[in-house]
N, C-alpha and C positions, 0 to 999 in steps of 0.2 A: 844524906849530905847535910851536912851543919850550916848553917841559914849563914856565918859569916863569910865561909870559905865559896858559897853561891853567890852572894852579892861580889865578893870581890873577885869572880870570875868575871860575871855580866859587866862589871864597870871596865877591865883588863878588854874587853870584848870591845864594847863600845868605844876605848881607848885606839886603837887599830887602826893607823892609816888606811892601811890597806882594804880592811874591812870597810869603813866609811867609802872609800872608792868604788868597791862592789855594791854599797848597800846590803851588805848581809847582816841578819837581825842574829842575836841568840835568843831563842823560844824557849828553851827547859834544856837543864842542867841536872845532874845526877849524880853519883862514882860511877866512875865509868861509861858513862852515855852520855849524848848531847845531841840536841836537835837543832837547826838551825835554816832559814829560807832567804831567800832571793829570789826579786824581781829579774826574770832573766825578761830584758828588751834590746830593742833591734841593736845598742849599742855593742852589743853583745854579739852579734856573729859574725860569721866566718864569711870567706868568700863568696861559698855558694847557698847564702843567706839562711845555711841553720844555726845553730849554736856554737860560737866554738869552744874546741877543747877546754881550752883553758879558765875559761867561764865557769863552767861545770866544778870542774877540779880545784876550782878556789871555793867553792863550795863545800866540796869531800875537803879539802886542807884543813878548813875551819871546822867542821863539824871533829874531825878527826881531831886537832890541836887540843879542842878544850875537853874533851872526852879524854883523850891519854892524859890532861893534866890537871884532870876533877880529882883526884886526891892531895895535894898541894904540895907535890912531888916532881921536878920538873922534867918534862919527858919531849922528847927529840925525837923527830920521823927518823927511820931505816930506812924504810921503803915502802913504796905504796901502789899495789898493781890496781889498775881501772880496767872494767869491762864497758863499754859504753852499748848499751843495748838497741837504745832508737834516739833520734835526735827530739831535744828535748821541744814543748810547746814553748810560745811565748805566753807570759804570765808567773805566777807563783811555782817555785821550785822547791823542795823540802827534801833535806838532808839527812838521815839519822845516822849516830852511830854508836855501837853497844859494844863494850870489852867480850872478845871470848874469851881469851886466858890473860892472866897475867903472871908473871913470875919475879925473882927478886929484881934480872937483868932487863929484861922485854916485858911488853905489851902488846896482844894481839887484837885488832879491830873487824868488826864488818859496818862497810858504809855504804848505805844505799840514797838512790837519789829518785825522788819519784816527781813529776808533773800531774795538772789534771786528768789525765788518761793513764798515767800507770808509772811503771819501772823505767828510768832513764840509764840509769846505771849502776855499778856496783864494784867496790872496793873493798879491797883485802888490804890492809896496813899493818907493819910493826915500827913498834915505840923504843928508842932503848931510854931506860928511867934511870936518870940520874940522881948519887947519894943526894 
């Protein structure tokens, strides 16, 4: 990946309302991959004081987002199925996500989400890439 097209992800990242509200970092950037972490705390959960959904999933968004759009091509979610495997700890949460195919129309992702004990979750995503 070309050092300009990297910087001016991380700044786009950093720029993020939303992003700034979650507190989610970008860590490393690539074509087609991105890693990214969050502090998940108590603000953070759900009724029956685990994580909630949505927490996580702003997580897999963002790692997803700038991974379908590390070429500097602009690319739109389809769809994005989550498997949520165990409810995450409190602490540092880390995201990745690696291109498995890509084509002229789509982009396909896997993104997984791990805590200090392991696997939290894991996401299948397609991208459609826009001229």
């Amino acid at each position: 990946m070309e050092e300009a097209r990297k910087q001016a992800l991380l700044k786009a990242v950093s720029g993020e309302p939303f992003v700034r509200l979650m507190d989610i970092r970008l860590v490393d950037v690539g074509d087609g991959r991105a890693v990214c972490e969050m502090e998940y705390r108590q603000a953070m959960d759900n009724m029956h004081g685990g994580p909630h959904d949505g927490a996580v999933f702003s997580l897999i968004g963002e790692a997803f987002e700038v991974s379908s759009n590390s070429y500097g091509q602009t690319a739109v979610a389809l769809n994005m199925n989550v498997n949520y495997i165990k409810p995450a700890k409190k602490g540092l949460l880390r995201a990745e996500s690696v291109e498995v195919n890509r084509g002229r129309k789509t982009a396909m992702y896997k993104i997984t989400v791990e805590d200090r004990e392991g696997l939290v979750a894991v996401c299948q995503a397609l991208a459609s890439l826009k001229k």
